[in-house]
VEXROMAR-55392 format. One line per 5 residues: number of its first residue (from 1); for each residue x, y, z of C-alpha. Coordinates in steps of 0.02 Angstrom, whole numbers, plus 50000, padded with zeros to 5 digits. Layout:
<tortis>
NUM	X Y Z  ...
</tortis>
This chain:
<tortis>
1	48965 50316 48952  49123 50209 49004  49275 50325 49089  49436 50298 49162  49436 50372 49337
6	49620 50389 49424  49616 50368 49597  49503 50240 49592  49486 50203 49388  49309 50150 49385
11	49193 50082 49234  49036 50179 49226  48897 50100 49128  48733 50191 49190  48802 50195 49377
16	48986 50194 49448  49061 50063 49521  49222 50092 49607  49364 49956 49612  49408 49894 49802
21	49554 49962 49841  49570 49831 49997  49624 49712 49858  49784 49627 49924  49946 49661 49785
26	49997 49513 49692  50135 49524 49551  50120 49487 49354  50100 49311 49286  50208 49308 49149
31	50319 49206 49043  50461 49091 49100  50624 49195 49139  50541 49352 49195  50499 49420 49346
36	50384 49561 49423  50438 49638 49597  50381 49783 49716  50471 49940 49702  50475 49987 49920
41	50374 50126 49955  50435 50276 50043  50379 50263 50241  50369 50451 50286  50272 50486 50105
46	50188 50343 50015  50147 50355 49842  49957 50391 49807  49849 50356 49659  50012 50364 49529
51	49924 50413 49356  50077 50395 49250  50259 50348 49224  50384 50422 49128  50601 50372 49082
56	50700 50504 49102  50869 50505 49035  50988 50512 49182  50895 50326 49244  50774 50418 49332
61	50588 50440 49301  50447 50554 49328  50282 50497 49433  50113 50575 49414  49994 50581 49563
66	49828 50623 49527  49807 50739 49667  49950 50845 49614  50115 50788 49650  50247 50745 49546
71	50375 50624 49612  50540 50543 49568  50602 50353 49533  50768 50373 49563  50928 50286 49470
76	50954 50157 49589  50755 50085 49584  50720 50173 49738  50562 50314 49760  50630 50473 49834
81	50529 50511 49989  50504 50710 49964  50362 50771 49793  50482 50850 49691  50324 50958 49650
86	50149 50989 49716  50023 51087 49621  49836 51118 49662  49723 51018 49535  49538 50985 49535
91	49515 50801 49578  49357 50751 49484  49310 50609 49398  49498 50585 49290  49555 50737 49309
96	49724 50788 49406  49910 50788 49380  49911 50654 49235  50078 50653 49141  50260 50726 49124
101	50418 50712 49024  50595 50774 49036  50675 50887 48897  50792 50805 48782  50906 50914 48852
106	50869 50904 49036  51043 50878 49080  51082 51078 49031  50928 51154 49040  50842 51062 49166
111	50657 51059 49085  50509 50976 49124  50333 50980 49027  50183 50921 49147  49998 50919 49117
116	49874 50938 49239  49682 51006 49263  49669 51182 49362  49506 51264 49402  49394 51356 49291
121	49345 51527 49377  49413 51471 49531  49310 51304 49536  49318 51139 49518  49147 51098 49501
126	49126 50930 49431  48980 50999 49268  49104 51112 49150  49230 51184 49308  49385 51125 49240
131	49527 51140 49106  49683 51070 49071  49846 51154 49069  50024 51091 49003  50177 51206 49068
136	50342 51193 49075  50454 51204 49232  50629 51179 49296  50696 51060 49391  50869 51030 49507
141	50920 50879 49572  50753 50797 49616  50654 50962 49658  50551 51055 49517  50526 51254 49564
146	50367 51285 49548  50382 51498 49516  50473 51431 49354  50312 51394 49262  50304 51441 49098
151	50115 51392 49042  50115 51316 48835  49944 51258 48797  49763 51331 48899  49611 51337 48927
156	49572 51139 48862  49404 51121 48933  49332 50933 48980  49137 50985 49037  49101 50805 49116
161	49267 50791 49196  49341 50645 49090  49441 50590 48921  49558 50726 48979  49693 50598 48898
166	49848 50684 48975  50025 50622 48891  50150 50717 48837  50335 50647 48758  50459 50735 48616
171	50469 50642 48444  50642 50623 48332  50603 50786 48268  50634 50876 48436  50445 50928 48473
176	50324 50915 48616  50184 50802 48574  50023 50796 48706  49863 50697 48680  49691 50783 48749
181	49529 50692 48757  49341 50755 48690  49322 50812 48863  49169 50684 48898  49039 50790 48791
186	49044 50933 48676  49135 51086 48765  49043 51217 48646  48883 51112 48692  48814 51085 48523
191	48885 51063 48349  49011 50927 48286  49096 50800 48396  49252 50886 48495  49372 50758 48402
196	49290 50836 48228  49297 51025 48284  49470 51110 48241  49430 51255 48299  49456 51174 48462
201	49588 51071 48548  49510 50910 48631  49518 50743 48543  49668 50781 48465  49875 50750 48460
206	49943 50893 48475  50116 50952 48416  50211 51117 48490  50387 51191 48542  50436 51217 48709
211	50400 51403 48707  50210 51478 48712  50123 51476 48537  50261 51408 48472  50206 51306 48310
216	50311 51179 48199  50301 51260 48031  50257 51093 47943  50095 51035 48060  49971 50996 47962
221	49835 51165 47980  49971 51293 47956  49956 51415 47830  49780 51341 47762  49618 51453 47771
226	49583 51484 47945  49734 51439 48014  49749 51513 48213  49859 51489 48360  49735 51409 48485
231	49864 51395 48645  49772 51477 48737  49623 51538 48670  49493 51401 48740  49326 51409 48669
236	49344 51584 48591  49376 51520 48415  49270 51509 48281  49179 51335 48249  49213 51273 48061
241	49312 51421 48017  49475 51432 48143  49595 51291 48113  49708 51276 48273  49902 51287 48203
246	49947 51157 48354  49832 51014 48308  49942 50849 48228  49817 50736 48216  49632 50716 48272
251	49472 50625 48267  49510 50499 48445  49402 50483 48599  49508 50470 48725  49692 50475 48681
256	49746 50407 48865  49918 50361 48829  50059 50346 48687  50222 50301 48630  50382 50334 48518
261	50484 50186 48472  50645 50205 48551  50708 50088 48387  50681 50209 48263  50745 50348 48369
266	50565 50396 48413  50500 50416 48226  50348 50302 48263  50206 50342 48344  50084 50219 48436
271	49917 50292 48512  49816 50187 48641  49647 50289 48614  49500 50228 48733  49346 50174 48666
276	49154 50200 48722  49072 50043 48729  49124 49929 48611  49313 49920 48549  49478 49992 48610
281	49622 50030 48488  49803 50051 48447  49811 50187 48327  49987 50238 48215  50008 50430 48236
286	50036 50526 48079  50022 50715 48033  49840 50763 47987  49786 50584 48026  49589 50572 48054
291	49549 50411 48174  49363 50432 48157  49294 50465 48311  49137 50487 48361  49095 50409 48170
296	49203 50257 48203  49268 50147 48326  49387 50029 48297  49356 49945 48126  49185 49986 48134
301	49033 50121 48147  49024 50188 48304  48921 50076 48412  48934 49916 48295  49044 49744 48323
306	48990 49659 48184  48933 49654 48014  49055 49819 48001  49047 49932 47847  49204 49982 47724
311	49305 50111 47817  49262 50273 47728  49381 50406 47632  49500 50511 47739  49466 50396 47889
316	49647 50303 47981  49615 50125 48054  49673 50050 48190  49822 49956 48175  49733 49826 48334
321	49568 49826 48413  49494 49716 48545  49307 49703 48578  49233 49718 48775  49159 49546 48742
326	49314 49494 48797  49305 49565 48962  49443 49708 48937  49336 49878 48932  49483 50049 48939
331	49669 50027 48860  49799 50127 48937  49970 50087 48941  50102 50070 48821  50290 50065 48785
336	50406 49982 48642  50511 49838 48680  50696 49910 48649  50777 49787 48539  50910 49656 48597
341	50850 49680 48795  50716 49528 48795  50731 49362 48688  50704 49401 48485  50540 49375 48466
346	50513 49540 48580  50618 49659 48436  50505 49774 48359  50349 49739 48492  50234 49831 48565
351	50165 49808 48741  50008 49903 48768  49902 49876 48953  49704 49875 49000  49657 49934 49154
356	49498 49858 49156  49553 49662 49157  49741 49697 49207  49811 49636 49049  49976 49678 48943
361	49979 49618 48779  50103 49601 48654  50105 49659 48462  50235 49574 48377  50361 49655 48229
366	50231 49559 48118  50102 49672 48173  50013 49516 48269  49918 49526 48442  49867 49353 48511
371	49733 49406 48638  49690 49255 48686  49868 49252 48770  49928 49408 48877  50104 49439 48897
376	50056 49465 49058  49925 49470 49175  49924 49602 49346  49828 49664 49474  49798 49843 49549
381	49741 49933 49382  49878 49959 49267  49879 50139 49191  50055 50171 49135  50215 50078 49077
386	50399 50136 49034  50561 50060 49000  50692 50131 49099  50880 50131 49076  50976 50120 49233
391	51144 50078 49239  51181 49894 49146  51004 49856 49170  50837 49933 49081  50679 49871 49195
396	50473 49891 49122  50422 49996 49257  50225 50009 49298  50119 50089 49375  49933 50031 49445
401	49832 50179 49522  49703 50079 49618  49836 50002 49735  49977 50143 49723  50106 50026 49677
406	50245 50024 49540  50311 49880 49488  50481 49825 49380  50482 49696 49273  50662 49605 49230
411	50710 49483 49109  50820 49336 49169  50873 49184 49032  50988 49102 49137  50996 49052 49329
416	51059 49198 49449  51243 49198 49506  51318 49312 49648  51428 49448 49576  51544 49436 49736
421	51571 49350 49903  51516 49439 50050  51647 49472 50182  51629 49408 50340  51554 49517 50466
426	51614 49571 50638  51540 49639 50775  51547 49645 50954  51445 49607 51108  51436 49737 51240
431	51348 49647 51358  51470 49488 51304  51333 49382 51256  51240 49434 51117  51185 49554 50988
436	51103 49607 50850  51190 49627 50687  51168 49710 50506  51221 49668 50359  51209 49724 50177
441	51109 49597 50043  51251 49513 49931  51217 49538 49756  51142 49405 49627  51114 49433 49443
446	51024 49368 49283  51105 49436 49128  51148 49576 49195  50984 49608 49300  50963 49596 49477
451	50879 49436 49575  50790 49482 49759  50915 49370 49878  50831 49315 50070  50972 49276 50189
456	50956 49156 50332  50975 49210 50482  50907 49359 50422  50991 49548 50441  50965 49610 50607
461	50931 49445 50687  51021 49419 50883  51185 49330 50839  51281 49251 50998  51461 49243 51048
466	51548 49162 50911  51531 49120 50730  51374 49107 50649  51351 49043 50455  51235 49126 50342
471	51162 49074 50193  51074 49183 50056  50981 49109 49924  50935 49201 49728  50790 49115 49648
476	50720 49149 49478  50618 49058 49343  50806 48976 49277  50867 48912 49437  50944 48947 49613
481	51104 49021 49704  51174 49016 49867  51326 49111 49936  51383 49104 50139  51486 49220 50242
486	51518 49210 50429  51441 49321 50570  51605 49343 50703  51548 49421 50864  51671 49421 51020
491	51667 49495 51176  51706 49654 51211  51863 49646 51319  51900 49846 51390  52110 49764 51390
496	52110 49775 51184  52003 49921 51156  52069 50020 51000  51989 50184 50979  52043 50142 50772
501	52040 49982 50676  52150 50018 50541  52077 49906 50345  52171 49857 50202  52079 50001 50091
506	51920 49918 50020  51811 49990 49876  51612 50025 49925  51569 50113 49773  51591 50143 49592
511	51444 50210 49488  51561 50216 49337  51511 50066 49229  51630 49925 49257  51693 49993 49395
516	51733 49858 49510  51708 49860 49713  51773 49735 49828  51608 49637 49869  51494 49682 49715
521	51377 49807 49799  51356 49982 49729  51433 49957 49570  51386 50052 49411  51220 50145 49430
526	51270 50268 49330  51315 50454 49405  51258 50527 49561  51133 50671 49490  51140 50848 49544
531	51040 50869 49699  51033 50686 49746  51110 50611 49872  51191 50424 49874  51147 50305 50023
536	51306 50207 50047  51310 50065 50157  51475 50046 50267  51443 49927 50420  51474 49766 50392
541	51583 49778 50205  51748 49779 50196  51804 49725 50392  51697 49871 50453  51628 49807 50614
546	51413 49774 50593  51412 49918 50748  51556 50034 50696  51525 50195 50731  51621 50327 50596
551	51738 50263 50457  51876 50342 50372  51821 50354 50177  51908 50398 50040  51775 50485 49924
556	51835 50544 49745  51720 50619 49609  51759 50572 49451  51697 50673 49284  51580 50783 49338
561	51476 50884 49220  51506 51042 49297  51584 51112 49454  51496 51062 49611  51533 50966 49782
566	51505 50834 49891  51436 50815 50063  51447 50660 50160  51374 50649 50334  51279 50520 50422
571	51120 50459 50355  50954 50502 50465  51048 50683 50510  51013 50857 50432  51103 50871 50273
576	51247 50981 50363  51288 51177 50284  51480 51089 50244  51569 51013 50087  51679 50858 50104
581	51751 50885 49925  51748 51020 49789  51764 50983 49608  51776 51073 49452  51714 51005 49274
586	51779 50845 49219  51925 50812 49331  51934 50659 49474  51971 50734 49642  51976 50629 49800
591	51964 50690 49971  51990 50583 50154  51811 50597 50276  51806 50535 50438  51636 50535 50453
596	51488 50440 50580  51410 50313 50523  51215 50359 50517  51027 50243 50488  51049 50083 50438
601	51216 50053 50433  51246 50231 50300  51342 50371 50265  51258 50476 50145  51328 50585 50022
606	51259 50729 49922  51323 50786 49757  51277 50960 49728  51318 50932 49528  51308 50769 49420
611	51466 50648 49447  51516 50476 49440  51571 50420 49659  51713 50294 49695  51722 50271 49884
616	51861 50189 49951  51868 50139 50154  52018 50123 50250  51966 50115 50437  51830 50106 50563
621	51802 50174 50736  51716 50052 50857  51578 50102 50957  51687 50122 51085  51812 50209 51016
626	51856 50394 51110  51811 50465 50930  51653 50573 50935  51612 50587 50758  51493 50722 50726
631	51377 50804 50575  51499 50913 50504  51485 51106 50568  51561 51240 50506  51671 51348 50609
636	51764 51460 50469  51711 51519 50313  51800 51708 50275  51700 51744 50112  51554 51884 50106
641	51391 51817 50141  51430 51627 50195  51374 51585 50363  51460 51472 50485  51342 51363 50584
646	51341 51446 50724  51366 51636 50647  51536 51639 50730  51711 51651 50628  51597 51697 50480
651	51644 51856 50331  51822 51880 50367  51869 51906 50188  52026 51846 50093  52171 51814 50195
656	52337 51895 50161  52502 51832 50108  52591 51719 50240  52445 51754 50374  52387 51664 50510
661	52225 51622 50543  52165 51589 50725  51989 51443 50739  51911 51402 50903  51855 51229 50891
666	51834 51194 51080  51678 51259 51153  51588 51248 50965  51518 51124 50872  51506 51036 51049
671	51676 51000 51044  51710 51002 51230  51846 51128 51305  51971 50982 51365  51969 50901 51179
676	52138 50850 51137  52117 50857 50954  51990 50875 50827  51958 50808 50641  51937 50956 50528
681	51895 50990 50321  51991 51155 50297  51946 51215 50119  52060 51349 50028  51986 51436 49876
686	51977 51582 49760  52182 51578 49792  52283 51709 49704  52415 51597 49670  52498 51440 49693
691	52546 51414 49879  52516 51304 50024  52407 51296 50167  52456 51209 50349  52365 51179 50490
696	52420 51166 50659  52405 51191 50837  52403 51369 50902  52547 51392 51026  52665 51308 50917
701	52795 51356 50775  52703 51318 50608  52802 51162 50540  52904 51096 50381  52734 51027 50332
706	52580 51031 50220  52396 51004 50223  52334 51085 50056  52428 51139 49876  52324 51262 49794
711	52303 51326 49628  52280 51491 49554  52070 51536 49600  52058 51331 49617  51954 51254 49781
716	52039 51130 49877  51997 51036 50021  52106 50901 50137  52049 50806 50305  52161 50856 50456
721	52179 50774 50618  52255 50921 50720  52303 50927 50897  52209 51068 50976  52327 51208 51047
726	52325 51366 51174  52135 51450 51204  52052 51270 51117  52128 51337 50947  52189 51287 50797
731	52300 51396 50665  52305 51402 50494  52458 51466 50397  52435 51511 50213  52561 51556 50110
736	52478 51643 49977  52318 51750 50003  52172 51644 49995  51991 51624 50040  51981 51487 50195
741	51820 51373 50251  51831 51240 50404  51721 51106 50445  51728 51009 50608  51690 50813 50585
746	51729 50764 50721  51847 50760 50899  51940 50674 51032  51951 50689 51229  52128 50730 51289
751	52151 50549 51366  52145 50466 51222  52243 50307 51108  52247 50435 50949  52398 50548 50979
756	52382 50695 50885  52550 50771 50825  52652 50934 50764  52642 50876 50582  52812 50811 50551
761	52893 50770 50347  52906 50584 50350  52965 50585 50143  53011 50717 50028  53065 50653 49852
766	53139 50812 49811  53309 50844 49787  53364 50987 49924  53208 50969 50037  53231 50880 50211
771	53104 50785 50310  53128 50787 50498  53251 50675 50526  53352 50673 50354  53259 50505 50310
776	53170 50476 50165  53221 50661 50099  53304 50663 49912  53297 50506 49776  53222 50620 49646
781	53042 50566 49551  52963 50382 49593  52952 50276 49443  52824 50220 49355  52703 50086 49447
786	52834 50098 49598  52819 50058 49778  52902 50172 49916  52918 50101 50071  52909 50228 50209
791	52957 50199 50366  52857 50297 50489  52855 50210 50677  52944 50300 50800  52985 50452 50689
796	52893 50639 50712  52837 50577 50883  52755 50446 50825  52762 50300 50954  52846 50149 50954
801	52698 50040 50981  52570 50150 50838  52466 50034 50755  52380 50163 50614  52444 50342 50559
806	52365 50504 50504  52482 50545 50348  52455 50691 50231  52531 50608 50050  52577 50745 49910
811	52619 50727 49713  52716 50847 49632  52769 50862 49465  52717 50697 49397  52729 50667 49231
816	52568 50606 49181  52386 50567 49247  52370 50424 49379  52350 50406 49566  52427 50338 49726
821	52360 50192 49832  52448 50229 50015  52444 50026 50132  52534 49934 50237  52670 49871 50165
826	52665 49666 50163  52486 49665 50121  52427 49635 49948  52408 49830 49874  52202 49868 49876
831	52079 49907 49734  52069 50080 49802  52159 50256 49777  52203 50393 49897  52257 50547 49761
836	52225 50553 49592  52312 50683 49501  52348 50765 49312  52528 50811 49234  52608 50921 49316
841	52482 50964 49461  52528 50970 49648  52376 50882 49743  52356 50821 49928  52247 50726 50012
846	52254 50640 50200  52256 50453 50230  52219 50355 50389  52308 50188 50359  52378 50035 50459
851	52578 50030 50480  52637 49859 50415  52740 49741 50568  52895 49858 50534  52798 50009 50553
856	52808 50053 50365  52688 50119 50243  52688 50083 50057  52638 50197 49921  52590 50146 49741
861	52628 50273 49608  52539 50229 49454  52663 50360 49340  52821 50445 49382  52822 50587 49513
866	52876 50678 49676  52840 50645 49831  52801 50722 50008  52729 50641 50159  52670 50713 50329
871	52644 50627 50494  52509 50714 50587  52470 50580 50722  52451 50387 50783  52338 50284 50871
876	52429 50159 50989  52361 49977 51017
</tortis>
């Protein structure tokens, strides 16, 4: 008897004989205009034996491992290292962890459905010690607790270890649908065939709710003589009397995998049921349907090929069958072509796979399959397919078991173009000769879908003194493009150190669709999911030096589905106990990080709830620079039960009206106790009213100055340079009782080019409030889409020789939703934002930007409001 075997699949006539798993990987051969890449494994956990693929929603998708894990395709194409969920499964023949699927309403209750095989008794013996199990879990961000598991069908015994089939996916009418094979032989060990017993669950669709013994009223057995809930009741039921109330449809072999066509809105069904040892079909699922099985087989008798008999009474065809004289022996995968993404004579196909010869056909609308010409042909034992939509593009993933490989399949109709010019890329040489340089891959597309681009000389190839061209070339099936940039690498002379090199503000990121960035990389995507975390690359983009080592970001989240917030630290590090920006439903806040650059070039950041990322950067710090950039560490958090990193400055509780609270920073977070000043997050939330928060040096006054505008109960967080005062402290004035959380990012050593300042009002729209010097106070509101210059050299201590400022820039009162853009004046104003604000709101948020030849700053407001602006220091030249 023929079986599939995950892990390796194997074809057993009266011996097994496993596939060699040594077989080098080679791609699809398919038609002109396509194309069939590797998805990168993950180094620290490879994927092993996959058994199944499966679309989620959100661009994700769910992988099956046949020894138990479950793991996650993420949005961006990329497989998450960590199992989102390990479970212990016997391993025999095809059993395992063999399918999953995602509630239709993952994104609020978080649901997933998997099937897998558990021992019988405690045992796993290979004759009759197994059953399969589907249970439903939940799952945040891209980890699935396994104590949530709430078992819906048990007790589905498979005696010889195979036809477990395994798939599970909800139809248009909102129910759970899961195939289960005749278990190999007959579990009760005599009487009719287990596709032909109701009184049992194998060989058989069935159809459930997402509760135990939860029924659809209308399925097919329910209310008729006999009719009994068999979800977990095993072989306990009565042969020919009990009717199980979950069985849809019945009478199939092997029911391996199926399909709902996304065209219909999943009202059509498509089986792929595995044969025995002469035909393999494509059956249409219907209520109470009876394929046959073990009477039929395809169009024939059980056994036969030709000379085939009239179908009798009450028995379904096949809608396709293919004979093993053709050298394809077990059908497994299969998906529906969504209309309008491939050329028309795709609409209204069906792809379906064999893992026996490696071959994807397709069936046309007209209900035609031309086997004599695959769609495509792969290697590595194809066992599941799945479109999945991710971002502007919607790849055929699949998935071969013997090799552990998926694979993504993209249409392209006309020659690849590069979405954007690379910047040229800087870096220096510290030992003034040469060195080796990063860079991120320009992007090319096809219609929307990405082309693999190769760059000569290669990232991370030696570059010398000097400029260096590089070329990248994006080939498909349609044609070929090339786009250059320049490698610049000079010197390091210690005469023109900065410790800051101050950027026209350049976008990195926008998930939102359309959203434009300034080179074309990490655009649209979608939103960052809840409990995933975004790996953004910053060297090399934007005039960020290839060996930079922190950058000053502007991150903002924009419509998030609930509240949540953001970390950003550097990529390779512990994900730090520290938020870089808190967010409630809906809104688009922005907050400055100065944070160091991590692996490869990144700065991660986490999103604790589901939100669209724009990321904006404004500066860099050389390698050099006297910046120490560190994974944030929290030094203050006054509410009950939240620890600080070090247990210090931890459970103070609210903070009174007009109170002052005292942080060491020096001596913690390995901030050293001659710092001069020190880059902090300060956080105010669960305010009891309106008010404002500043931060400033202990041993001074508190100034006429501002770091955070609170709401009533909101959560609001700002970047602050500060200047570290008497006993390595900082103080924190708030005017209104409020809850308080500090994060160090980062310091710098007392002998230093950044000169941190008593934060000193540079601009205060108002009418009746005065900035230090009596410039720049009064005016009233900004206009619409107006430009204020502010002039900012040699005022509030600021030197006369600054290059770059730390300015804290305020709305108040504007009249309708927009955002600021804060520059150098002269330069052309950025694709980039620094506040974004609604009517009527007061919001904050710190900028690190270049002063202009005249030592002015510009700031864009997109609608008419106030005004403030703080100086809170400078670096000179």
């Amino acid at each position: 008897m023929r079986r599939i075997v995950c892990a390796g699949l194997m074809v057993v006539a009266s011996a097994a004989i496993a596939i060699d798993t040594a077989v080098p990987v080679t791609h699809a051969a398919l038609p002109s205009g396509f194309s069939d890449t590797l998805v990168a494994d993950a180094p620290t956990n490879p994927l092993s034996g996959p058994t199944g693929i499966t679309a989620m929603a959100d661009g994700r998708a769910l992988i099956t491992e046949k020894a138990g894990k479950l793991r996650i395709l993420a949005a961006d194409g990329t497989l998450v290292a960590a199992d989102a969920l390990s479970l212990t499964v016997c391993t025999n023949s095809e059993e395992g962890m063999l399918g999953a699927v995602a509630d239709p309403s993952f994104a609020t209750n978080g649901y997933i459905y998997v099937y897998y095989t558990l021992p019988l008794g405690g045992s796993c013996n290979a004759n009759g010690g197994a059953m399969n199990r589907v249970s439903r879990f939940t799952m945040t961000g891209n980890t699935v607790d396994p104590a949530s598991e709430l078992v819906l069908l048990d007790k589905m015994y498979i005696p010889a270890g195979n036809h477990n089939g395994g798939d599970l996916h909800f139809g248009a009418d909102g129910y759970l649908y899961v195939s289960v094979g005749d278990g190999g032989s007959n579990p009760r060990g005599s009487g009719p065939s287990a596709a032909h017993d109701l009184s049992l669950l194998n060989g058989k669709i069935m159809r459930i709710g997402k509760t135990p013994d939860s029924v659809p009223p209308d399925n097919p057995f329910v209310g008729v003589a006999g009719a009994k809930s068999c979800w977990n009741t095993g072989l306990s039921t009565t042969i020919n009397v009990d009717k199980c109330t979950q069985i849809y449809a019945y009478g199939l072999r092997n029911p391996y995998r199926f399909a709902f066509d996304p065209n219909d809105g999943n009202a059509t069904m498509f089986i792929n049921d595995v044969g025995q040892s002469t035909w393999e079909e494509v059956d249409k699922g219907g209520k109470g349907l009876d394929y046959g099985w073990d009477i039929r087989e395809g169009f024939c008798q059980n056994g036969v090929s030709t000379n085939c008999t009239p179908t009798p009474a009450g028995y379904t065809d096949p809608l396709t069958a293919y004979n093993h004289s053709i050298g394809c022996t077990y059908i497994t995968a299969g998906a529906f072509v969504p209309n309008g993404l491939w050329p028309a004579q795709y609409d209204d196909s069906y792809l379906f796979g064999d893992g026996g010869c490696g071959k994807i056909w397709q069936r046309t609308a007209a209900g035609v399959v031309d086997y004599n010409t695959p769609f495509a042909t792969t290697s590595g034992v194809i066992v599941d397919m799945a479109f999945v939509t991710q971002g502007s593009t919607t790849p055929l993933y699949y998935v071969t078991n013997s090799d552990s490989k998926v694979h993504k399949i993209l249409y392209s109709s006309a020659a690849p173009v590069f979405t954007a010019k690379l910047a040229d890329v800087t870096a220096t040489a510290p030992n003034g000769s040469n060195v080796a340089v990063s860079f991120p891959s320009p992007v090319a597309t096809s219609n929307g879908s990405s082309v693999p681009v190769t760059c000569a000389p290669a990232s991370g190839s030696t570059f010398s003194v000097g400029t260096t061209t590089v070329t990248c070339t994006a080939t498909n099936g349609a044609g070929t493009a090339t786009t250059s940039f320049a490698v610049i690498v000079s010197a390091r002379s210690v005469a023109t150190d900065h410790d800051f090199i101050p950027l026209t503000p350049f976008r990195l990121a926008d998930t939102r669709a359309g959203g434009p960035t300034g080179d074309g990389l990490f655009v649209g995507g979608g939103p960052i999911q809840g409990g995933a975390t975004l790996q953004l690359r910053v060297q090399g983009r934007g005039g960020v030096a290839a060996d930079a080592a922190s950058a000053s970001l502007n991150v903002t989240s924009v419509g998030s589905v609930g509240t949540g917030f953001l970390t950003v630290f550097p990529c390779g590090s512990t994900q730090p106990t520290a938020s870089s920006l808190n967010y409630p439903a809906g809104s688009i806040v922005s907050n400055a990080v100065i944070t160091k650059i991590g692996a490869g070039g990144n700065v991660c950041i986490f999103a604790s709830v589901t939100t669209d990322l724009v990321v904006d950067v404004g500066g860099a710090f050389p390698f050099w620079s006297s910046l120490s950039a560190i994974n944030p560490f929290r030094v203050l958090d006054t509410r009950a039960g939240q620890p600080t990193s070090d247990g210090v400055g931890q459970g103070a509780g609210l903070r009174p009206d007009a109170s002052v609270t005292v942080v060491k920073v020096a001596g913690r977070a390995g901030v050293p106790a001659n710092a001069g000043s020190v880059v902090l997050n300060v956080t105010a939330t669960e305010a009891a009213g309106p008010g404002y928060i500043t931060v400033y040096p202990c041993g001074s006054q508190p100034p006429t100055a501002s770091n955070i505008n609170v709401p009533t109960d909101g959560t609001v967080p700002n970047l602050t340079v500060t200047k570290i005062g008497t006993d390595g402290s900082i103080c924190i004035y708030n005017q209104i009782a409020t809850q308080l959380v500090v994060d160090v990012d980062g310091y710098f050593p007392a002998s230093t080019k950044y000169t941190a300042l008593l934060p000193a009002r540079v601009l205060d729209t108002r009418i009746g409030f005065p900035t230090t010097d009596g410039v720049g106070s009064g005016g009233g509101p900004v206009a619409t889409t107006s430009v204020t210059t502010v002039p900012v050299r040699g005022r509030g201590g600021v030197a006369a020789g600054a290059t770059a400022v730390v300015l804290n820039v305020t709305v108040t009162d504007p009249q309708a939703a927009g955002f600021l853009t804060v520059y150098p004046c002269g330069a052309t104003r950025p694709l980039a934002s620094n506040v974004n604000f609604a009517p009527g709101q007061t919001v904050a948020n710190a900028a690190v930007v270049a002063l202009a030849g005249d030592g002015t700053v510009c700031i864009f407001a997109s609608q008419p409001t106030q005004l403030v602006a703080d100086v809170n220091g400078s670096f000179a030249p």
